[in-house]
N, C-alpha and C positions, 0 to 999 in steps of 0.2 A: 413557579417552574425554575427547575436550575439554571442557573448563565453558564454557558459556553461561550468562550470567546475565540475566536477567528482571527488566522495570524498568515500574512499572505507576503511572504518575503521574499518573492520571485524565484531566480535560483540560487542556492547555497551547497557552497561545497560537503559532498557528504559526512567526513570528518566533523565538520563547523555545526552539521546538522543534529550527529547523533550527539557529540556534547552541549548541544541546546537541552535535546529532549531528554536528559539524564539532570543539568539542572531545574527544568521545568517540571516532569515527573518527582524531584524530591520536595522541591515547592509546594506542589500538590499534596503531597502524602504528610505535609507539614501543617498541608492547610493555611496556607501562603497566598497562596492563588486559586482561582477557579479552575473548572474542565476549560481544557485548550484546548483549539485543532489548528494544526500547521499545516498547511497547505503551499504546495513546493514543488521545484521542479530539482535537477540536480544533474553538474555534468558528466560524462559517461563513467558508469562505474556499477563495474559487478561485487556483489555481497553474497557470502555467504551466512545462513540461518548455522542451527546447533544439529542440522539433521546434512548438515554440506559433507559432499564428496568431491576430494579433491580431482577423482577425475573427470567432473562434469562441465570443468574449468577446461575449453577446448587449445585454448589459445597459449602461447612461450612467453615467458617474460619481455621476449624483444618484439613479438608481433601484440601485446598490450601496451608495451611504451609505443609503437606507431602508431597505432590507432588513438593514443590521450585516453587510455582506460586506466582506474585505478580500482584495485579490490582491496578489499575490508570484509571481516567476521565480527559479524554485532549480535547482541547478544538477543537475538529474536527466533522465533521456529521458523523451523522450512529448510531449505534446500537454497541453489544458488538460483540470483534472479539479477538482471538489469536494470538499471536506471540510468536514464538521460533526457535530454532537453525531450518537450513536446509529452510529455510524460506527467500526468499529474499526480504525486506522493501525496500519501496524506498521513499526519502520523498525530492521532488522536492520544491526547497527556490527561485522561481522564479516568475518577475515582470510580469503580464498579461497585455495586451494592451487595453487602454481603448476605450471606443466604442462609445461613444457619447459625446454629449458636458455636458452632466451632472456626467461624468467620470466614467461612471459605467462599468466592465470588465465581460466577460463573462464564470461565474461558470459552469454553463452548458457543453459548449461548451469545457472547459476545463476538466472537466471531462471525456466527452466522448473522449476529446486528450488520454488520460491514458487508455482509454479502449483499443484503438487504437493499442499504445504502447504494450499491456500485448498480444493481438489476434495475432498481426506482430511475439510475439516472439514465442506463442505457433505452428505456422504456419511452422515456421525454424525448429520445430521437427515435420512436420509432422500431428499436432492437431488442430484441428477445436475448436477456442473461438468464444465466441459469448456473444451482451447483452441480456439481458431481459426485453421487456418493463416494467417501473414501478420498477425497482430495479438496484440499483449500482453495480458496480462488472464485473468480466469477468467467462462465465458460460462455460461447455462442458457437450455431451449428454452422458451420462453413461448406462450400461445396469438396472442400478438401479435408472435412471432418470437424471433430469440434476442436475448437482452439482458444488460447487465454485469454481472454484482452485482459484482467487483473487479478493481478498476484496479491497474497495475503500472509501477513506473517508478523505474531504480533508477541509481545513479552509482556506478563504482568507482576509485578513486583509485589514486596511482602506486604506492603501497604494497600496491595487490589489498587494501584494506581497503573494506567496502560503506556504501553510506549512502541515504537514503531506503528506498521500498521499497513496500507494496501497502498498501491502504485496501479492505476491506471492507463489503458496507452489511449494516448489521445490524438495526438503526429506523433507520435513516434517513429523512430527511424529503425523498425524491423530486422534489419540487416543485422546490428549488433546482438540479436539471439543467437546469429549459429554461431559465437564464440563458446557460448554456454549450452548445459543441455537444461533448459530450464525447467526450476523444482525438482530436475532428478529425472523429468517424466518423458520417455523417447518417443514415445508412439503420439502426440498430442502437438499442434502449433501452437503457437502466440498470433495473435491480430490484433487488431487496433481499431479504434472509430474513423478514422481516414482512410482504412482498407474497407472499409465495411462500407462507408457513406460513399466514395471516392471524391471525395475532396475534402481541403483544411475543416477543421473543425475549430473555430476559435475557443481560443481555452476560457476567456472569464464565461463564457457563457456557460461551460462544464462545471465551474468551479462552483458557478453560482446555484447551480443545481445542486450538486456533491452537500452543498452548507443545508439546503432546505431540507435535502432527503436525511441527510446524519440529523437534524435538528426533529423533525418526524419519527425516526425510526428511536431514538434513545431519547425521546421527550424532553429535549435541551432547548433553550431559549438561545439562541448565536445571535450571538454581539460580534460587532468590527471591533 
């Protein structure tokens, strides 16, 4: 079985993060290194995907400097989304298998692996994830309709090597969505496992799921 190795660097500033996973992913595709998963948290800051509108960005330059928000465009699909403490990213630096004789890997398919992943963990407490056709992410039905708890969004290089990847809300701090209109999508909320459960949710206990179910769903052996 492949190794997968697991890399659990607490939080790291986004910047710091995405040129990790740009040196990691060329390691990779160099065959340097093994499939990675970085698993992270990150303090507050909105991104935009290749599919971002500027106006979904709710917030002025001077009510993001008070609040300690910082935005970046990296180079992943989707729309804009949030990241901050209590929040666990995960950004899988792993080689996809190629599918044909003209080498082409399957994005798709590996997406919906990640969905896979995110519904296996929510299941281990208990909660019903689910896709939606026509949109990324893993959803749950709320009495206020269905809402995100994880955004998905993910870039694969010419090497079929992966990079970004999904963000789950764990405690998250909610409030900072309505700066954004997240992924673009108006008619839909974000929730979290601490709105759903009502109470903290310790995160090694999430994370430590996150590694068995991604280690299950893509037949990886994860290593510390």
């Amino acid at each position: 079985m492949t190794i997968c190795e697991v890399r659990l660097p607490g939080q790291v500033p986004y910047r710091d993060a995405w040129d990790w996973q740009n040196t990691l992913a060329t390691a990779r595709g160099q065959g340097d290194i093994p499939d990675t998963l970085l698993l992270l948290e990150h303090p507050h800051t909105y991104t935009f995907g290749s599919s971002g509108h500027d106006e979904n960005l709710l917030l002025s330059p001077d009510e993001l400097a008070a609040r300690g928000i910082t935005v970046f465009r990296p180079d992943r699909g989707g729309d804009v989304t949030y990241h901050g403490p209590g929040q666990l990213v995960g950004y899988p630096i792993i080689a996809l298998p190629r599918q044909d004789k003209r080498l082409r890997v399957d994005v798709v398919g590996y997406v919906r692996g990640l969905e896979t992943v995110i519904i296996r963990t929510l299941a281990d407490y208990k909660l019903t994830g689910q896709p939606i056709a026509g949109l990324t992410g893993v959803w749950v039905d709320t009495p206020l309709g269905m809402a995100k708890i994880c955004a998905i969004g993910v870039k694969v290089n010419v090497r079929g090597v992966t990079k970004h990847g999904f963000a789950l809300n764990v405690n998250t701090n909610l409030s900072y969505f309505d700066g954004i209109i997240p992924c673009g999508i108006r008619d839909k909320g974000v929730t979290s496992l601490v709105a759903l459960l009502g109470q903290p949710v310790p995160m090694p206990g999430v994370i430590e799921r996150v590694i068995a179910h991604f280690g299950e769903v893509f037949g990886l052996e994860m290593v510390r």
